[in-house]
N, C-alpha and C positions, 0 to 999 in steps of 0.2 A: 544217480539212477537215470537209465536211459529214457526216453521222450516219448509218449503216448501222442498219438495224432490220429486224425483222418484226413485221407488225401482223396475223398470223392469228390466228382464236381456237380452244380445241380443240374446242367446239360442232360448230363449220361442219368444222372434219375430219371429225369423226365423221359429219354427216350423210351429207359425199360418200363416205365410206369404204363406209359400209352402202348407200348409195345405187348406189354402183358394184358392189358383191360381188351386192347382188342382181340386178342387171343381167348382171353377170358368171353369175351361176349361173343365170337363168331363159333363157339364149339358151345355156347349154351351152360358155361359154367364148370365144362370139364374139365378144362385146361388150366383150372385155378391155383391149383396143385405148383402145375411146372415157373406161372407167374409169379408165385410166393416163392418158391426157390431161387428163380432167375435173380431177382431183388435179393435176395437173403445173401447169395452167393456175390453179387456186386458189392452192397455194404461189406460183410466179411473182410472180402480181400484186401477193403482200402482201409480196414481197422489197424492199426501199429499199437501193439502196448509194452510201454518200456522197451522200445525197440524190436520188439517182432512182431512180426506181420501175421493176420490170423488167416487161416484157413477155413474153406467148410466144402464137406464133401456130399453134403445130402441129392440127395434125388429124388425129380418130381416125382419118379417109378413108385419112392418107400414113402414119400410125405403121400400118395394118392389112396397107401392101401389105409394108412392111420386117419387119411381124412372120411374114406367111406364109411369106417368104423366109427367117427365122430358124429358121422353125418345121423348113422342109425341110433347111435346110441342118443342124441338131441331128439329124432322122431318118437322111441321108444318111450322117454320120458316127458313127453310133452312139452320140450324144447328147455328142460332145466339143464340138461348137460349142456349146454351152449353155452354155458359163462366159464365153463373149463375150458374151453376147447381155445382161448386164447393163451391161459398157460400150459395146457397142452402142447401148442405148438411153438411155444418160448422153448422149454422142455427139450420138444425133439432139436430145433435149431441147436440150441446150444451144442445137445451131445454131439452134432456134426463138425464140430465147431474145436480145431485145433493150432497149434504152433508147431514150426521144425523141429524146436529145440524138444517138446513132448511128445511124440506122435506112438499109438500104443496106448496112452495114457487116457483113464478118463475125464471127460468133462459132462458136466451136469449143472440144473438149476433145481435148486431146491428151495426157492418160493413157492406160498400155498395161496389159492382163490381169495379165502377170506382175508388174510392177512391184505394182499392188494386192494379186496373192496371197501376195507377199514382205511387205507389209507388215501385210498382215490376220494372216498364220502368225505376223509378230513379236509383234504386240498381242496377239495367242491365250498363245501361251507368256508375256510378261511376264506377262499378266491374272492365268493360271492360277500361274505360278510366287511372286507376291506375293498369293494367294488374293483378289484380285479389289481389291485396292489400286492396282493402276494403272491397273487399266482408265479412270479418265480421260485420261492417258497415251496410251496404245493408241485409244483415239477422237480425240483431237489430232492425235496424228500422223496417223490416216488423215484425220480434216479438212482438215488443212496439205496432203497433198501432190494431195487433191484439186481444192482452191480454185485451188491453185499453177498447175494442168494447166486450169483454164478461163479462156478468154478471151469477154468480152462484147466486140463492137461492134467488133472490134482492141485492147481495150485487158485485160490480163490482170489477174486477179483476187491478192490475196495476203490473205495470214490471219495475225493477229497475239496471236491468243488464245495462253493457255499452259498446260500441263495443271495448273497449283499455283492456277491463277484457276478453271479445270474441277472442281478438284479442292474447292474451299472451298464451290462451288454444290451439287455432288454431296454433299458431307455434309447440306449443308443439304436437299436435296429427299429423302434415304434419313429425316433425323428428322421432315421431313413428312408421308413415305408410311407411317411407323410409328404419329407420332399418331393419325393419322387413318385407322386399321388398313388402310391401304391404296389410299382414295380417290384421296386424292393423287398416287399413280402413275402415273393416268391424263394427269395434267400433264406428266409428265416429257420426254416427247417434245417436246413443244413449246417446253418451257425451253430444250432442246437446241439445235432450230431456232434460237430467239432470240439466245441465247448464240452459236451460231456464227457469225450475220447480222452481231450486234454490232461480232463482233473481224475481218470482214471488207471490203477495200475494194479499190477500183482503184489499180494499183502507177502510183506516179507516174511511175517510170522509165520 
């Protein structure tokens, strides 16, 4: 089986991150839209799974008309649709979200709210109850049953990392963020992304 990677670097996040929030703050919040895309569209393209490269074609034009309609529908109900409105826009990403080899073909997530908030409260309580020793653990698992619930192209994704392989890298990046009183930190996100890309692929079933 070919090789699952990501090849972003944290430079180029960082660019687009600041690059977006100031965009975001000098339009008042307008431009939130096209920042979430921009980002969406950098990770995408430096995803590889089993050897092909992903694509996303979304548009801040179509993520702006499904955000005003999130916006309204959170005011309407006294801000209860706001806990969707993260899978919501997992949801539309993905459907943007293709390979060469399927193009034509759908992609979709079909994860539900509660099911994430059952497992996010479980990883909260293990985290806290082994004073922050599982929390690899509790990021696995929501890894796993995220990956689980997306399909590229028709063909669905699975995740085969485990949290005692998470757990060997996390000691290793906490003694690097320590030497280096802290610099290092700044990396850790992106190990994550990698790490997670790595142990990711298309279920041959």
């Amino acid at each position: 089986m070919r090789e699952s990677y990501f090849d972003g670097g944290l430079l180029q996040l960082i660019g687009y991150e600041i690059l977006g929030i100031l965009v975001t703050v000098c339009t008042l919040g307008i431009c939130l839209p096209w920042a979430y895309t921009m980002v969406y569209d950098w990770e995408t393209k430096h995803t590889v799974i089993n050897g092909e490269r992903l694509h996303f074609d979304g548009t801040a034009v179509g993520l702006f008309g499904n955000w005003i309609k999130w916006l309204l529908l959170t005011v309407i109900t006294c801000g209860i649709y706001g806990f969707w409105v993260g899978i919501k826009l997992k949801k539309w990403r993905v459907a943007h979200t293709y390979t060469d080899s399927g193009r034509g073909m759908e992609s979709y997530f079909d994860g539900g709210l509660l099911q994430l908030i059952g497992y996010k409260i479980l990883g909260c309580l293990v985290t806290v109850c082994t004073c922050g020793i599982c929390l690899p653990w509790a990021y696995t698992m929501v890894y796993d049953w995220e990956i689980k619930h997306t399909v590229i192209n028709g063909r669905r994704l699975q995740f085969e990392g485990s949290a005692v392989g998470l757990f060997g890298n996390w000691i290793k990046w906490l003694l690097l963020t320590i030497i280096t009183l802290g610099i290092y930190g700044f990396w850790v996100g992106i190990k994550l992304i990698k790490w997670k890309v790595s142990h990711t692929s298309f279920n041959r079933f």
